[in-house]
C-alpha positions as CSV (number, residue, x, y, z in Angstrom):
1,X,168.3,56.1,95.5
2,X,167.0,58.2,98.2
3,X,167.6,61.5,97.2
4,X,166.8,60.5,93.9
5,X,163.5,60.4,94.7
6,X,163.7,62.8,97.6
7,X,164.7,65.6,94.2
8,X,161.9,64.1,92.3
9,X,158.9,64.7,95.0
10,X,160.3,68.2,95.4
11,X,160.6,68.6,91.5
12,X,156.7,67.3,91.5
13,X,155.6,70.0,94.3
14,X,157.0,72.7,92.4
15,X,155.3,71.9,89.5
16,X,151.9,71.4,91.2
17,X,152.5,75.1,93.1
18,X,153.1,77.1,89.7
19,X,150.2,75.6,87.9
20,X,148.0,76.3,90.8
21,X,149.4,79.1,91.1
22,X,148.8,80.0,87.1
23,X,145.5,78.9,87.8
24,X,144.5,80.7,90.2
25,X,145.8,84.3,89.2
26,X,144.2,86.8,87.1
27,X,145.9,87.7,83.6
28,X,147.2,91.4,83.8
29,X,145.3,93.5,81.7
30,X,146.4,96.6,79.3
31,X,144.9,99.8,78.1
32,X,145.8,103.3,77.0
33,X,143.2,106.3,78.0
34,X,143.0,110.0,77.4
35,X,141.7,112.6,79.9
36,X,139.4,114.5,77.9
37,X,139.0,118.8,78.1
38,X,136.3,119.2,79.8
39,X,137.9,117.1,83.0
40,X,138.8,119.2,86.5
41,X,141.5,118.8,89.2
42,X,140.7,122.0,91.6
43,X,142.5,122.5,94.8
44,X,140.5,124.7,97.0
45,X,141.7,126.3,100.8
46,X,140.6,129.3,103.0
47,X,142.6,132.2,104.9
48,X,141.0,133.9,107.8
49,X,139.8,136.4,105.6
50,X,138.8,134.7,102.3
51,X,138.9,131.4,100.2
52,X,141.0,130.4,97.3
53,X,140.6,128.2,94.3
54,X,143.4,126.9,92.2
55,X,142.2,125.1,89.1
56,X,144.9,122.9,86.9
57,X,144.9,123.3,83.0
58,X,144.5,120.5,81.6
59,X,145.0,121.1,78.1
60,X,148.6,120.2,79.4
61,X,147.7,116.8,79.7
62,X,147.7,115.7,76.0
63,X,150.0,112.7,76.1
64,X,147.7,109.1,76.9
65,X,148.0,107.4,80.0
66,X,149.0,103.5,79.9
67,X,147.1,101.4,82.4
68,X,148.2,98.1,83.5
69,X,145.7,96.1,86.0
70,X,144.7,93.1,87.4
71,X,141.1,92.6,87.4
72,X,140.4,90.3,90.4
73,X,136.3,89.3,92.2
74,X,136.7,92.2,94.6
75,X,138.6,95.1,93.4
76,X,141.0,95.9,90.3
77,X,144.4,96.7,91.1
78,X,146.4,99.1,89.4
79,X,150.3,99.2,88.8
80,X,151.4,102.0,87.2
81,X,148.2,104.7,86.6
82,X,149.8,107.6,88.0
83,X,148.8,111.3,86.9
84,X,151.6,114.4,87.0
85,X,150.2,117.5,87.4
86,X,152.6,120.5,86.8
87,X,152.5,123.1,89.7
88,X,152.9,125.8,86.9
89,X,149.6,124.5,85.7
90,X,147.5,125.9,88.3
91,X,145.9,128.7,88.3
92,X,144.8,130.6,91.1
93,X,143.3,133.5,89.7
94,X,146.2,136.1,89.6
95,X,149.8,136.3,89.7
96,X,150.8,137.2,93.1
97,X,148.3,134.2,94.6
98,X,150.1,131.3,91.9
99,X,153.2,132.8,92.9
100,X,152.1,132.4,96.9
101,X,150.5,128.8,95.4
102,X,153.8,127.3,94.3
103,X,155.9,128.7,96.9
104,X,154.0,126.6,99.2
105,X,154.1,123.4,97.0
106,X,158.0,124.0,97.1
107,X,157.9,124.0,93.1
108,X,161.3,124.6,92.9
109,X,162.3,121.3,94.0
110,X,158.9,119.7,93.3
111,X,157.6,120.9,89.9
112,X,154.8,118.0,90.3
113,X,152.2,116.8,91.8
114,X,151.0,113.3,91.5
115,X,148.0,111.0,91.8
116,X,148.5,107.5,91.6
117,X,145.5,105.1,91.6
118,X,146.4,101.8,93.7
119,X,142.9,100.1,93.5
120,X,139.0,100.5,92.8
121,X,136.6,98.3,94.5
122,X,133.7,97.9,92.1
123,X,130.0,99.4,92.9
124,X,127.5,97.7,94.6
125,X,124.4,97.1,92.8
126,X,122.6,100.7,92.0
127,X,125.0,102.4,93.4
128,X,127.2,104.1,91.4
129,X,129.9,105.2,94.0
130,X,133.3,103.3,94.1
131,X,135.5,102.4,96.5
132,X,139.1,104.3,95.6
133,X,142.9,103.6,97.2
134,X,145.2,106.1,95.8
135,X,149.0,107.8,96.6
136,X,148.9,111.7,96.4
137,X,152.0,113.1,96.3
138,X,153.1,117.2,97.5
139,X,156.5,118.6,97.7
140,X,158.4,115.4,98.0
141,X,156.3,113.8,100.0
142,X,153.7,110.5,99.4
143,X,150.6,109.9,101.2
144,X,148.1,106.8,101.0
145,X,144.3,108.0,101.0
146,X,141.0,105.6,100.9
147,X,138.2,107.5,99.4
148,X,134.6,107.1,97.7
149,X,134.1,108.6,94.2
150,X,131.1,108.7,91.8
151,X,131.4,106.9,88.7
152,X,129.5,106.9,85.6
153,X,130.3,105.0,82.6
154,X,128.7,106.4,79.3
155,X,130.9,107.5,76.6
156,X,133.8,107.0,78.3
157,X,134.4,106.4,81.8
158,X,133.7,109.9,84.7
159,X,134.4,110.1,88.0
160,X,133.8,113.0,90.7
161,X,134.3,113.5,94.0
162,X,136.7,115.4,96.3
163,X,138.9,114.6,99.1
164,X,140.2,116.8,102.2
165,X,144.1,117.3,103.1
166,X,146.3,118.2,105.7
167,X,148.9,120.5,104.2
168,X,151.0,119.6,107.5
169,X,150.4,116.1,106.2
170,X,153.0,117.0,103.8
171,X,155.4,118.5,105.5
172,X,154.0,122.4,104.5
173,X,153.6,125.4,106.5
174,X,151.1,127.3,105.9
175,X,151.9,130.6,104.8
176,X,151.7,134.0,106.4
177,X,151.1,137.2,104.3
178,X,151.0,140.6,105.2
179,X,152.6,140.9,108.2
180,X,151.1,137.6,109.3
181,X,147.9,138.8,109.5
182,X,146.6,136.7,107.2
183,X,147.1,133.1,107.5
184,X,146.6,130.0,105.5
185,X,144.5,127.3,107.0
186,X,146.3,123.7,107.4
187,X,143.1,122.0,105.8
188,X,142.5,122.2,101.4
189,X,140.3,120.5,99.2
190,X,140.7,118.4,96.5
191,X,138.1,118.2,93.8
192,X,138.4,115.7,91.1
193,X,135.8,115.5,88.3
194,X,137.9,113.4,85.0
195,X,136.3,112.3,82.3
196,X,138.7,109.7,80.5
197,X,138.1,107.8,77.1
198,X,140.0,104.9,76.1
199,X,142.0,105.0,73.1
């Protein structure tokens, strides 16, 4: 009789614990978007003699992007909104510098890079800036990165803002050129400004 009702009251506090727990949890939300033309991804570095920009193409990006979230009190967590960027896509303003550009980025064996959004913490009251977790990901190699963006939400949803890397970071030298006189510095720039419309 015992264990009887021993397997009963453990039968019971299983029962209680999943509908508490379905209680309790946010429902995972869906949605496909679109990054729109006029959106930017620049990646921006000095040398000791100059400064480079290297702006992506993003009329590459013409398949939608599936979002799956959970939308919970104090931020929205993402599982799978991740952005590939070709390194062929980026253009640095002639063809020896793109060639220099994706021999650093180790293209060969990396033909991506990716951004993957892990969470946004909404804005505080008149504040339009957002709290952002994301994964960047260079030549193999994933790093974690908390940031604030700008966010505007009109037709569509923007956000802007940039974010500074370590190309040691991710496992990259930076280059030499011309009988290593001219040198790559270890710090770039991100600059994101992405206008996305849901579908």
């Amino acid at each position: 009789m015992l264990p009887t009702i021993t397997n009963t009251i453990k039968s019971i506090s299983l029962l209680v614990l999943v509908l508490v727990g379905n209680l309790f949890s946010e429902p995972e939300r869906k949605t496909t978007v679109w990054v729109a033309p006029d959106s930017e991804v620049v990646i921006s570095g000095t040398t000791n003699v100059n400064t480079f920009t290297c702006k992506y193409n993003l009329e590459e990006l013409k398949v939608p992007i599936r979002l799956v979230y959970d939308e919970k009190v104090e931020q929205i967590i993402f599982r799978n909104a991740r952005l590939k960027l070709a390194n062929d896509c980026f253009d640095c303003g002639g063809r020896g510098i793109n060639k220099d550009f994706r021999e650093l980025l180790k293209t060969e064996e990396h033909p991506q890079v990716e951004l993957k959004l892990l969470h946004v913490d909404p804005p505080k009251p008149d504040d339009q800036k957002i709290g952002v977790g994301m994964e960047i990901k260079i030549a193999g190699v994933t790093r974690q990165y908390e940031t604030q963006l700008n966010c505007e939400q009109k037709s569509g949803i923007c956000v802007d803002g940039s974010l500074m890397l370590q190309l040691s970071d991710f496992g990259l030298e930076p280059p030499r050129k011309v009988l290593g006189m001219v040198k790559v510095d270890n710090e770039i720039k991100v600059k994101l400004a992405l206008r996305f419309k849901e579908i």
